[in-house]
Wavefront OBJ file of the C-alpha trace (Angstrom):
o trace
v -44.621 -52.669 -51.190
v -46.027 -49.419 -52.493
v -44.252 -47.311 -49.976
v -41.090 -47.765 -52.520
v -42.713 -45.803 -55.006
v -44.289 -43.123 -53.404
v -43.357 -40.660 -55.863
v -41.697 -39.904 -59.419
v -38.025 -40.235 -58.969
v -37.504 -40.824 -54.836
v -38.361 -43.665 -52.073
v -38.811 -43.461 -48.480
v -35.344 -43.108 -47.433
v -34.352 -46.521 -46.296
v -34.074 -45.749 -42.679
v -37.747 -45.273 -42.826
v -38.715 -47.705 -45.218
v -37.685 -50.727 -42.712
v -39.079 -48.990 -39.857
v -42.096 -48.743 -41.993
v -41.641 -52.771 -42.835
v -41.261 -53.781 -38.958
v -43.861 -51.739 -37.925
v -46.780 -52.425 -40.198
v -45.457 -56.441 -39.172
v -45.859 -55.561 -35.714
v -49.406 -54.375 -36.084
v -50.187 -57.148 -38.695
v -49.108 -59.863 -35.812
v -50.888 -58.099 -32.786
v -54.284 -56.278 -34.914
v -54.236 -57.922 -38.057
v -53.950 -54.678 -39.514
v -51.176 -52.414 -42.182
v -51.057 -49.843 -39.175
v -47.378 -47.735 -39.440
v -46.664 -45.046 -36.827
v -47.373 -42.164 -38.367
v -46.092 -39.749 -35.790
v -42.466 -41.804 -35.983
v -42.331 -41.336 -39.391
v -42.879 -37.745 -39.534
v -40.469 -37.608 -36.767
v -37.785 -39.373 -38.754
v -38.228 -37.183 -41.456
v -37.830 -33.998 -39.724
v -34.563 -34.809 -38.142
v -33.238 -35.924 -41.192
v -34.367 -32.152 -42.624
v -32.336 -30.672 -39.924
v -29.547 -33.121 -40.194
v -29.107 -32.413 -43.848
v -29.946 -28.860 -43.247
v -32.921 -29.068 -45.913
v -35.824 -27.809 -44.189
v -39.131 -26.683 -46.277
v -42.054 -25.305 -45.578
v -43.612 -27.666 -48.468
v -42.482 -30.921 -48.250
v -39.653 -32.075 -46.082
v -38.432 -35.350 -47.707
v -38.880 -33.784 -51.190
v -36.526 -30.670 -49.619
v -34.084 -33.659 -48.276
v -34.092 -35.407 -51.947
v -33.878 -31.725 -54.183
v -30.704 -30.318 -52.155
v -28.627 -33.437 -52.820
v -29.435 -33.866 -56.381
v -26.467 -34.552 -58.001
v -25.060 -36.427 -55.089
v -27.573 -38.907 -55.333
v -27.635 -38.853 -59.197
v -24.027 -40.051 -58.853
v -25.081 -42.954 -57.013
v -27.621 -44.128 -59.365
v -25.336 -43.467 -62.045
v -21.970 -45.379 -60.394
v -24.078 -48.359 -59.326
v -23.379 -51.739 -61.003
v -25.604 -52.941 -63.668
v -26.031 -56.351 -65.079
v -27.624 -57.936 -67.487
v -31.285 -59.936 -66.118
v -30.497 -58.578 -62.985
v -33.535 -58.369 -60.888
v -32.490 -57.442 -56.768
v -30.136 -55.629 -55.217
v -28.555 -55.959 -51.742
v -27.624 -52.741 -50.682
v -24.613 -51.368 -48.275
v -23.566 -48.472 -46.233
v -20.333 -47.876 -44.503
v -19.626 -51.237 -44.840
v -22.585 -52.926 -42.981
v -26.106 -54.593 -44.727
v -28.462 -52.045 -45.297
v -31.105 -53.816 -46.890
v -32.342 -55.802 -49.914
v -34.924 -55.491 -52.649
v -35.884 -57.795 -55.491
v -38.195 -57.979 -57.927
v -40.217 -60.717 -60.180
v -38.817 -59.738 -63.167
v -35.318 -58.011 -64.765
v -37.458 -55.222 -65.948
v -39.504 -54.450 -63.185
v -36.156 -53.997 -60.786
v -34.522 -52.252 -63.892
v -37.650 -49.675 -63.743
v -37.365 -49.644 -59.890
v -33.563 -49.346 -59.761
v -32.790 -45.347 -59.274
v -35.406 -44.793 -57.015
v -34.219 -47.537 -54.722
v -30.488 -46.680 -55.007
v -31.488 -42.773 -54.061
v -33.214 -43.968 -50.922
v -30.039 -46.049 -50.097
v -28.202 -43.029 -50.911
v -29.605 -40.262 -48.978
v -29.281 -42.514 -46.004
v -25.273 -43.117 -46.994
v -24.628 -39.370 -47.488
v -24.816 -38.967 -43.279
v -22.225 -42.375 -42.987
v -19.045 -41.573 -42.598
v -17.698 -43.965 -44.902
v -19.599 -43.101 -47.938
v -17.678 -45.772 -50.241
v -20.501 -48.027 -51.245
v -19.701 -51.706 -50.302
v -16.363 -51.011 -48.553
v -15.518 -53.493 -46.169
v -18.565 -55.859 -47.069
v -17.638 -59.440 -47.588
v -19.427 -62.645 -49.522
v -19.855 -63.817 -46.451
v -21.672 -61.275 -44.760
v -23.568 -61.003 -48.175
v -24.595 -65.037 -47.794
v -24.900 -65.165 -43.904
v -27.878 -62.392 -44.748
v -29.631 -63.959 -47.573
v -29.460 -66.907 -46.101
v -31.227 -65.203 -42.664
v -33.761 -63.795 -45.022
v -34.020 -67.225 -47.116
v -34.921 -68.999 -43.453
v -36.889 -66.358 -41.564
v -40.442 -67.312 -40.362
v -43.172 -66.173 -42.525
v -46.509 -65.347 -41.663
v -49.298 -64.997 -44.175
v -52.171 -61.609 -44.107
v -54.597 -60.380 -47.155
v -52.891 -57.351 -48.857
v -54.418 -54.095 -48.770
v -54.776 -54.488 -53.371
v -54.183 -57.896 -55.267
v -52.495 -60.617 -53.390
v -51.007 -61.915 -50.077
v -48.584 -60.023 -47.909
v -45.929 -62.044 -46.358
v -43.997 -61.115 -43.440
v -40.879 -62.306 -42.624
v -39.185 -62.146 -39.020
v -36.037 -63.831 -38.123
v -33.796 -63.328 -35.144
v -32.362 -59.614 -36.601
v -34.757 -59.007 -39.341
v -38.015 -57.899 -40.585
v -39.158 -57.826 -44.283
v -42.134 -58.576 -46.258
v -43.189 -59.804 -50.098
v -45.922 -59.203 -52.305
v -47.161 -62.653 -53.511
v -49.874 -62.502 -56.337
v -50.972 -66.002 -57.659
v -48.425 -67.580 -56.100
v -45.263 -65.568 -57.629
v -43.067 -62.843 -55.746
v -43.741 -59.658 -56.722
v -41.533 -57.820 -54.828
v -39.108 -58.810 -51.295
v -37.747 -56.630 -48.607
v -35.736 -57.579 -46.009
v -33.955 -54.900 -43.371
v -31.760 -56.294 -40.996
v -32.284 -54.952 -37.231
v -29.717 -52.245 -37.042
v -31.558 -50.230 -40.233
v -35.001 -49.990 -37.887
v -33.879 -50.195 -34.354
v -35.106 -47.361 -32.037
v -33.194 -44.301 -32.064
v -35.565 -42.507 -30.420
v -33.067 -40.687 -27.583
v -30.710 -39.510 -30.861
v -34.140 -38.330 -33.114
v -35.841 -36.377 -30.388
v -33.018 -34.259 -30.487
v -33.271 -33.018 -33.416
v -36.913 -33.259 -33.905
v -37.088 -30.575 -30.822
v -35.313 -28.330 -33.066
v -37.273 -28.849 -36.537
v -40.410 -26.554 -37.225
v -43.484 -28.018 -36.521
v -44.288 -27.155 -40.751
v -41.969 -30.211 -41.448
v -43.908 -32.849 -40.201
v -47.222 -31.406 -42.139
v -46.149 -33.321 -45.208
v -44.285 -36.267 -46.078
v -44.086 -35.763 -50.051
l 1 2 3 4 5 6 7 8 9 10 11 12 13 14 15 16 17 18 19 20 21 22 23 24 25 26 27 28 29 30 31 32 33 34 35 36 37 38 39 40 41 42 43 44 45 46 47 48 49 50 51 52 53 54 55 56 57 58 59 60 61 62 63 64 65 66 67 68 69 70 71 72 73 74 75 76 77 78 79 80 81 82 83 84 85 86 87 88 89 90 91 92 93 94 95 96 97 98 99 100 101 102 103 104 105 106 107 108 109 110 111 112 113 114 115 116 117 118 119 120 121 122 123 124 125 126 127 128 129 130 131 132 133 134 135 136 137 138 139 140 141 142 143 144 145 146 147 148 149 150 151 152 153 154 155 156 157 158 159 160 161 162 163 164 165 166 167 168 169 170 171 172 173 174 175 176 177 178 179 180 181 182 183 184 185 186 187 188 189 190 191 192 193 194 195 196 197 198 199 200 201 202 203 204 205 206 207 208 209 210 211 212 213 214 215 216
């Protein structure tokens, strides 16, 4: 799950994170290899740049991360905390956005703020930006429990360990499993990765080609 930590203080934004997840499962299934589309991420990043109105020359996620600083700081800051906590399920505009958790209380608790700002900077285009509003327990249970029975399938990891994927009806994810403990589970449900290609190309047409030279 290294794509979560691709940096200092910032993830992939989340959007591309699960496309990310259900893409590398995709290849996994039909080549048996961690194949992402490149070209889709770029493009996802670049019309998020114009979105947001952060485009740069240097970097156009780090651009997307630096102009909403203290909006995303405020997020990491506001978010619950609890004591041995070690996942998160995460919300935006009231619908399942994802979840993330960890082996170990310490390992989320290091993992925490990046994962909330990745969240975050995908929240700050909702239009409900109240975190959790309008998300029930059950919602919340039907999910995990989706994620809890989704088929697994078993490859080598590219370092230490076994990836698993997980596909269910409306949901991809994966976990890092090293000697027979998770590491580290993701789980997106459908709507976070569906296509959107018609709505991106949009604004992709409109971004300079320098944003899609660099992810970071």
């Amino acid at each position: 799950m290294s794509d979560a930590f691709a940096s200092a203080d910032r993830a992939q934004f989340s959007r591309s994170r699960a496309r990310k997840v259900a893409q590398v499962s995709l290849s996994l299934r039909e080549k048996g290899a961690h194949l992402s589309n490149q070209c889709d991420i770029w493009d996802e990043i670049a019309a998020k740049s114009v979105r947001m109105s952060a485009a740069s020359a240097t970097g156009a996620m780090a651009a997307i991360y630096e102009q909403s600083r203290k909006q995303l700081n405020d997020y990491v800051d506001s978010a619950p905390k609890h004591d041995g906590q070690v996942g998160a399920i995460f919300s935006i505009s009231g619908q399942i956005a994802g979840v993330d958790i960890f082996a170990s209380a310490d390992t989320f608790a290091k993992a925490s703020a990046k994962l909330i700002r990745s969240y975050a900077v995908d929240a700050l285009e909702s239009d409900t930006q109240s975190s959790g509003a309008g998300l029930g327990k059950d919602a919340v249970r039907a999910f995990l429990d989706e994620v809890g029975g989704a088929n697994v399938t078993r490859f080598k990891a590219v370092g230490l360990g076994d990836d698993l994927r997980l596909s269910g009806l409306a949901l991809a994810g994966a976990a890092l499993e090293i000697s027979g403990d998770i590491v580290h589970l993701v789980a997106f449900p459908a709507a976070a990765y569906e296509d959107r290609s018609d709505v991106r190309s949009q604004y992709t047409r409109m971004a300079p080609p320098r944003l899609r030279r660099t992810l970071f």
